[in-house]
C-alpha positions in Angstrom: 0.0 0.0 0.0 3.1 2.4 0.4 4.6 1.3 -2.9 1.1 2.2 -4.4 0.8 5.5 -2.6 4.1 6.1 -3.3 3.6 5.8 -7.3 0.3 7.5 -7.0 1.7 10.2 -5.0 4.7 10.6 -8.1 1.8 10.5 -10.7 -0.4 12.6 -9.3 2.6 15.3 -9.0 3.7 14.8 -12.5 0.4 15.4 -13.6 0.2 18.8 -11.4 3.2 19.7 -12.9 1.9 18.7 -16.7 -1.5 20.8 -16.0 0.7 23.4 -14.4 2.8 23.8 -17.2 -0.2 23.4 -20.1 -2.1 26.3 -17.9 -1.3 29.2 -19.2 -1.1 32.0 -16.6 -3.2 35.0 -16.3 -0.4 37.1 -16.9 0.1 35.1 -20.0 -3.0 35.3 -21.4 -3.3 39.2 -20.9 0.0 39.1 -22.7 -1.2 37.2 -25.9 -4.5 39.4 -26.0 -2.0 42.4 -25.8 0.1 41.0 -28.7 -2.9 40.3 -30.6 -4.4 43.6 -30.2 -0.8 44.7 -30.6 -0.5 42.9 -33.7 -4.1 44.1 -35.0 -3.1 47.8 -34.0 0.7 47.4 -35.5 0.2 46.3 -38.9 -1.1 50.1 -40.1 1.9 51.1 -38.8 4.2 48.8 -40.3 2.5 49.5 -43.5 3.1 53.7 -42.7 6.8 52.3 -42.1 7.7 50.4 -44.9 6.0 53.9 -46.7 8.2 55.7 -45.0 11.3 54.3 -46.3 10.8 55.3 -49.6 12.6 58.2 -50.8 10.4 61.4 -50.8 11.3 62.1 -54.4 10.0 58.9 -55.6 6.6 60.4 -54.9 4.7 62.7 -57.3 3.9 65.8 -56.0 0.1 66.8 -55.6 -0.8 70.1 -55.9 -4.3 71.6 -54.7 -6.5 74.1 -56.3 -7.5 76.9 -54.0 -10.6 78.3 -54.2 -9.5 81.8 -55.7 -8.1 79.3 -58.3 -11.5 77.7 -59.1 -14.3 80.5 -58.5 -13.3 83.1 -61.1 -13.1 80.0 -64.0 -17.0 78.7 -62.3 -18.6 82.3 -62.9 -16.6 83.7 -66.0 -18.7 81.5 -68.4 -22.0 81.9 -66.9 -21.3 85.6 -67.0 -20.6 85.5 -71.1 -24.1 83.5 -71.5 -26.2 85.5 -69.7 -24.5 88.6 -71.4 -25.6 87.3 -74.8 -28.7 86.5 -73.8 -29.8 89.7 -72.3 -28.6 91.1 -75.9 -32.1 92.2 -77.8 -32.2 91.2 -81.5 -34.0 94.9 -81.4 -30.8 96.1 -80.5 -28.9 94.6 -83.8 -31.9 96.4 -85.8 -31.2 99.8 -84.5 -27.5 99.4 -85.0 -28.1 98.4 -88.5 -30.8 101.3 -89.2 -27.9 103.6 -87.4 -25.4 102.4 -90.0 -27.7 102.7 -92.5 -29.0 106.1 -91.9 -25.3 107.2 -91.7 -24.1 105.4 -95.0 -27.2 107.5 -96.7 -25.8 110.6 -95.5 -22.6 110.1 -96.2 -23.7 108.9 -99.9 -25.9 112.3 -99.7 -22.6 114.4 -99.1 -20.4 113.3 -101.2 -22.7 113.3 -104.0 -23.7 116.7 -103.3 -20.2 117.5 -103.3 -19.2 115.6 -106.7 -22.1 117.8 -107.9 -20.3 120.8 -106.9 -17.7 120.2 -108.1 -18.6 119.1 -111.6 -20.5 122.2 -112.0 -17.7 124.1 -111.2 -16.2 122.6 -114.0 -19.1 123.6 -116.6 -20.2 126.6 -115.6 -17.6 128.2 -113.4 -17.9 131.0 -110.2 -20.9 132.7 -110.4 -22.7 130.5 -112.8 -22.6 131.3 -115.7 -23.7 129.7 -119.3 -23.3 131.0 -122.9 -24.9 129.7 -126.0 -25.3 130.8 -130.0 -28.3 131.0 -131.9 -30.6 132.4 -134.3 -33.7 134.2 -133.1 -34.4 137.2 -135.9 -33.0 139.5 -134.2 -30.3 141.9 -136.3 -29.0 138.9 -137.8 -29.0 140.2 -141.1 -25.3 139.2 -141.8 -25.9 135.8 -141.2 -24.2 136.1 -137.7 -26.2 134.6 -135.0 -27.1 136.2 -131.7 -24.5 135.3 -128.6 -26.7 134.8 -125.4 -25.1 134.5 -121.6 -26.9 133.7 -118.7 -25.8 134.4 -115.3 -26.5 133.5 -111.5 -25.3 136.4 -110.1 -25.4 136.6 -106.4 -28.6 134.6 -106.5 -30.0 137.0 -109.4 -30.7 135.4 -112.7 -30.0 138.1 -115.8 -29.7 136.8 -119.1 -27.6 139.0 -121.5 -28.9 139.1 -125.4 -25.9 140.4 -128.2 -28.0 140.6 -131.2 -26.1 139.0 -134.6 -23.2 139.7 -132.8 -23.0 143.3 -132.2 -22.5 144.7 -128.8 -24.2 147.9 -130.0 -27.9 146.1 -130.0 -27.2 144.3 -126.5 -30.4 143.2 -123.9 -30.2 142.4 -120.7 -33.4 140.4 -119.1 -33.6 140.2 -115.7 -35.1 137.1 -114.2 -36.2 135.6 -110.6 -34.3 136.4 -107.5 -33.0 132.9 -105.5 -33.8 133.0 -101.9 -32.7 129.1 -100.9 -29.4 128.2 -99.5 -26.8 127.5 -102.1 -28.6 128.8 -104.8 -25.7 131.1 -105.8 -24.4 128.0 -106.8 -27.6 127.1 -108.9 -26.6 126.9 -113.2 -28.9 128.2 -115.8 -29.2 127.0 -118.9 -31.0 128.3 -121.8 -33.2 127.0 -124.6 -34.5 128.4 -127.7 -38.0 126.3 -129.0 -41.3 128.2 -130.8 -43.5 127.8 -128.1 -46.5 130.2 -129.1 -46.4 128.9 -133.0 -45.9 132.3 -134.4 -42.5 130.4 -136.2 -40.3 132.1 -134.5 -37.7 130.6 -131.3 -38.7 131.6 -128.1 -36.6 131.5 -124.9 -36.7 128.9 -122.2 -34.7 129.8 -119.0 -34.0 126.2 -116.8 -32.5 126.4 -113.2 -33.1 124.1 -110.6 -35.9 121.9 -112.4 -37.9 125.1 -113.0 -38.1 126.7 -116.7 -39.5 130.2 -117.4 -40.1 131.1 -120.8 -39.8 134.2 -122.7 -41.6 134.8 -126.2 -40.0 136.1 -129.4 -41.7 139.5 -130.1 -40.0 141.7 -132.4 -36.0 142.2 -132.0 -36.5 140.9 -128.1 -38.0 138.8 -125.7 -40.5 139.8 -123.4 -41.6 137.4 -120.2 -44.8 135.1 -121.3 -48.2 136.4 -120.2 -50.3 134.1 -117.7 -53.0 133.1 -120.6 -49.8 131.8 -122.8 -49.1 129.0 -120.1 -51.5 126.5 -120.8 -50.4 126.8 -124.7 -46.3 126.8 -123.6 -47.2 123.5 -121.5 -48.6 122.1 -124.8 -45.2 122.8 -126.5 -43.2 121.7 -124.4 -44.9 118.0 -123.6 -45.3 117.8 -127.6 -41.3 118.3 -127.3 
């Protein structure tokens, strides 16, 4: 019974010592939930390490837009469009009517002026105009009468040189010009038998107005207010 007690008593101590040793400790345990967690909590930072050992100028740098960068660029467009669409297409009209009105008066001068000018050619400062022709009146050598019209200061006068001698000279006087520029206003003259007596009478023009002056005798005397009606006749049958 002491041999067995004995044995039992060495078993029963080994196996103390075997659950002692399989037993992990408290301490131990805390430890291996602490290296767990550890581990759990360390591998981020392993990972930031093994970042960290890379050279910094193996990295691309980032740049960041500010917002001073990006506002201006957001609004600037928006801006344009709703500029053009505020724009009126009754806007475009009146700029073209503008331009329009413009060219016409510019067109209006210069024409005006080419006119001028031109008629400063023909007829000269004042305006005057000068013409032969045979009316019967002391022509008896076969030398026609010379005939000058003038715009004298506004003042139409027509100057008659019968045949050709200054000695048997008239002078008719005929309307006074009131409108601006009309000093520069030519006259022209025209010799047609207007009364049908067979014998030229005269036909002062100026400014798309014609006066006319019947043939009686050796001169020319203005045309009485019953002749018009038969001078209109002429001159459409023309």
């Amino acid at each position: 019974m002491r041999a067995a007690s004995a044995e039992e008593q060495e078993q029963t101590h080994l196996t103390q010592r075997s659950l002692v040793r399989l037993r992990p400790s408290t301490g131990q345990v805390t430890n291996s939930s602490h290296s767990k967690s550890e581990r759990k909590v360390v591998r981020p930072a392993v990972q930031r390490a093994s970042r960290g050992h890379g050279t910094t100028d193996s990295l691309p740098e980032i740049e960041y837009a500010t917002t001073e960068d990006i506002i201006p660029t957001t609004k600037s467009k928006p801006s344009v469009r709703k500029a053009r669409q505020r724009t009126h297409p009754l806007f475009y009209i009146g700029c073209g009517m503008v331009a329009t009105l413009l060219l016409t008066m510019g067109l209006s001068l210069a024409l005006g002026w080419g006119q001028t000018a031109l008629d400063d050619l023909r007829y000269g400062r004042p305006r005057t105009f000068q013409i032969d022709a045979m009316v019967g009146h002391n022509e008896q050598n076969g030398q026609p009468s010379h005939f000058i019209a003038i715009n004298l200061n506004r003042r139409i006068q027509i100057i008659e040189i019968s045949g050709g001698d200054a000695a048997h000279t008239h002078i008719y006087t005929g309307p006074q010009l009131y409108g601006p520029n009309d000093d520069l206003a030519p006259v022209t003259l025209r010799f047609l038998d207007v009364n049908g007596d067979h014998r030229p009478d005269m036909l002062v023009t100026f400014q798309g107005s014609r006066i006319a002056y019947i043939n009686e005798k050796d001169a020319f005397r203005p045309a009485l207010p019953a002749e018009q009606s038969q001078i209109e006749r002429a001159l459409r049958n023309s």
